[in-house]
C-alpha positions as CSV (number, residue, x, y, z in Angstrom):
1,X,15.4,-5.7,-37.8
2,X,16.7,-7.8,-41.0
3,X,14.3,-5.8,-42.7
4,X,16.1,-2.6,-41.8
5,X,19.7,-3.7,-42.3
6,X,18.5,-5.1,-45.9
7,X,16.7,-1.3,-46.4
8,X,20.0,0.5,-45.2
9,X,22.4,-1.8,-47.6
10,X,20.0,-0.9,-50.4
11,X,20.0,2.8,-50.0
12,X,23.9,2.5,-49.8
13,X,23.9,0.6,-52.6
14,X,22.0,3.1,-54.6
15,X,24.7,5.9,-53.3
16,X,27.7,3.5,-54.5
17,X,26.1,3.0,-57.9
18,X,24.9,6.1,-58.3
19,X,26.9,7.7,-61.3
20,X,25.9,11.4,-60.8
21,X,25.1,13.0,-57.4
22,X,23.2,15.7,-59.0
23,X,19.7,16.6,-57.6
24,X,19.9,13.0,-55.2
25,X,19.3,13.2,-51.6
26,X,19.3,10.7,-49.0
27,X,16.0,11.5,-46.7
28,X,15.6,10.9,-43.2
29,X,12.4,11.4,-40.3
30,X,12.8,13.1,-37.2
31,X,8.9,12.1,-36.1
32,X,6.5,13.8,-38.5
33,X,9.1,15.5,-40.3
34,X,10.8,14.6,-43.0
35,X,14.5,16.2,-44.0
36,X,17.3,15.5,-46.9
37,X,20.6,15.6,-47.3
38,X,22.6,16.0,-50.3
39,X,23.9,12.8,-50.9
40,X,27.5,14.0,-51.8
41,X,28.3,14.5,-48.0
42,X,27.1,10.8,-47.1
43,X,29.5,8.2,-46.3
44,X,27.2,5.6,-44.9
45,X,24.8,4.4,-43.2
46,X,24.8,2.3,-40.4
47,X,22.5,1.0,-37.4
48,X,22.8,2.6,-33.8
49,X,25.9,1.3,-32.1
50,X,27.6,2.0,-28.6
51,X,28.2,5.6,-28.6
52,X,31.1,6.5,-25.3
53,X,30.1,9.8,-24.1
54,X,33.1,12.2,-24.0
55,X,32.6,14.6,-20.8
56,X,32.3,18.9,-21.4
57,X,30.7,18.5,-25.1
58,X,26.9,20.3,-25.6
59,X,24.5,18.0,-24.8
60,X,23.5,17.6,-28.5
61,X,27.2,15.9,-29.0
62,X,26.3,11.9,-27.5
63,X,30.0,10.9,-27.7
64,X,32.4,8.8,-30.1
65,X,31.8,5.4,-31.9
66,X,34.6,3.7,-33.3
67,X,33.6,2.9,-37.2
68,X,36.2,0.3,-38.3
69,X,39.3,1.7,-36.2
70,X,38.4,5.4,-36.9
71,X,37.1,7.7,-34.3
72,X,33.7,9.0,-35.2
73,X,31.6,11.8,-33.2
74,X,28.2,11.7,-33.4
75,X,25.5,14.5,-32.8
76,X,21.5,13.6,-32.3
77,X,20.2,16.2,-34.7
78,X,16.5,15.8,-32.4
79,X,18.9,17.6,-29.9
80,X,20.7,19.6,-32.7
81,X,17.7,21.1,-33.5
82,X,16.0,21.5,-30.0
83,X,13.7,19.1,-30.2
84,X,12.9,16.3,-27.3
85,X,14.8,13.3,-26.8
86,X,13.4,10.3,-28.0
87,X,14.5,6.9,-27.2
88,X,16.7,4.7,-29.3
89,X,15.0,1.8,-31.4
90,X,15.6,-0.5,-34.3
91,X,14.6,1.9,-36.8
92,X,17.3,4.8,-35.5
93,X,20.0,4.9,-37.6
94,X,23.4,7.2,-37.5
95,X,23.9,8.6,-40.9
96,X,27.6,8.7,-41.8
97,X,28.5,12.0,-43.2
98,X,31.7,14.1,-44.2
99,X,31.3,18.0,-43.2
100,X,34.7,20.5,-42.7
101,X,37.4,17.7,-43.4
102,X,35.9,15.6,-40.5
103,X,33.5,12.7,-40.4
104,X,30.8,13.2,-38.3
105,X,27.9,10.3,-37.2
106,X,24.0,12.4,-37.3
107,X,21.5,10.1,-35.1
108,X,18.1,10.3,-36.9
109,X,15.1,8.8,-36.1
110,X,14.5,6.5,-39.7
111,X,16.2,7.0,-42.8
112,X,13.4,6.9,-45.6
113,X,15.3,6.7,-48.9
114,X,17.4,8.3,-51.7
115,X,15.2,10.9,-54.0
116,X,15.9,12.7,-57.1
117,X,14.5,16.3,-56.4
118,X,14.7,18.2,-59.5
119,X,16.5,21.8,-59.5
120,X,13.1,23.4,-60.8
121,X,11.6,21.5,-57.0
122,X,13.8,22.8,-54.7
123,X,12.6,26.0,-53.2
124,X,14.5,28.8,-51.1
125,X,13.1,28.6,-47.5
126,X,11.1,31.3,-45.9
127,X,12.4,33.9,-44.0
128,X,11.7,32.8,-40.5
129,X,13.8,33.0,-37.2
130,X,14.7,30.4,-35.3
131,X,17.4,28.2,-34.0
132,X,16.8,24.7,-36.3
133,X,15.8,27.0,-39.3
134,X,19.2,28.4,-39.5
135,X,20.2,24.5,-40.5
136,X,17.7,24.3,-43.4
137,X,19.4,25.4,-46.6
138,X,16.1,24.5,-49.0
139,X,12.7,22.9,-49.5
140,X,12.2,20.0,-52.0
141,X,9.3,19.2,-53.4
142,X,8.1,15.9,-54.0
143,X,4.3,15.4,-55.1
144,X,2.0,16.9,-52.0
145,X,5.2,16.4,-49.6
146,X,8.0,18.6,-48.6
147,X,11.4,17.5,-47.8
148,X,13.6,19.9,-45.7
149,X,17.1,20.2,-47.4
150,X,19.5,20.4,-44.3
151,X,22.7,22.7,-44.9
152,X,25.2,19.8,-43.7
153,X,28.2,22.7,-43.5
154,X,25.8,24.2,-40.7
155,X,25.3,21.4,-38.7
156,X,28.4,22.3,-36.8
157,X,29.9,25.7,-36.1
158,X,33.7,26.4,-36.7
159,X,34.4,26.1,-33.6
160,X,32.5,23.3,-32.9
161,X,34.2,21.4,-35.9
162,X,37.2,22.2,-34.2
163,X,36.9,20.5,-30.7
164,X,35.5,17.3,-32.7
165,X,38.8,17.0,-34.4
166,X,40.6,17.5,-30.9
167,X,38.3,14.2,-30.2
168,X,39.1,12.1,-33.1
């Protein structure tokens, strides 16, 4: 557990002293698969927490934390993206992340590190149907491993966005 918390200060660390954004994303597991996120829309990073389950919200929506006096909803994106629950542990972490005007927690199974893809490694995705593909906005390349760029504006629909500010 110290271990973790001394991983997740690092990574925020190299967010906060980061002096360009550009081609950095923060990358995260949901079991074998490995996603990014462009690091501009994260805030921070903290461990899992007490989440209070607000009643009539998809199922995909645990609840609200409450992050230093501020109201936070948080969405597991296993849910999000249709995949099986999975249990809770030490290494789950809720990434912090602004989207729409609102902040909004994403439970994720690990959070790996920050990586510089390069513009020339970041591939369009292919043209496949399906509910959690609609969420990927690119493919990074990194050596023989691939990185799924999520589209963070997508994570939430509109209306969606709107009944999580009703919450906050």
């Amino acid at each position: 557990m110290k271990g973790d918390v001394e991983m997740t200060e690092n990574l925020v660390q190299e967010i906060t002293e980061e002096d360009t954004q550009k081609d950095k994303f923060l990358t995260f597991s949901l079991g074998n698969e490995f996603y990014g996120i462009d690091i501009k829309y994260v805030i921070e990073i903290i461990g899992i927490q007490l989440i209070t389950e607000v009643p009539q919200l998809p199922e995909y929506i645990k609840g609200i934390i409450n992050l230093r006096g501020k109201i936070i909803p948080v969405i597991d994106v296993r849910l999000r993206f249709k995949k099986s629950f999975r249990e809770y542990n030490d290494r789950t972490c809720i990434i912090v992340i602004e989207i729409k005007d609102i902040s909004v927690g994403m439970i994720v199974d690990a959070v790996s590190e920050v990586l510089s893809i390069p513009e020339e490694d970041i591939l369009q995705p292919p043209e496949l149907n399906g509910e959690s593909n609609k969420y990927i906005k690119a493919i990074g390349k990194i050596n023989s491993e691939i990185k799924l760029i999520l589209d963070c504006d997508k994570l939430l629909s509109n209306e969606e966005t709107e009944n999580l500010i009703n919450i906050q």
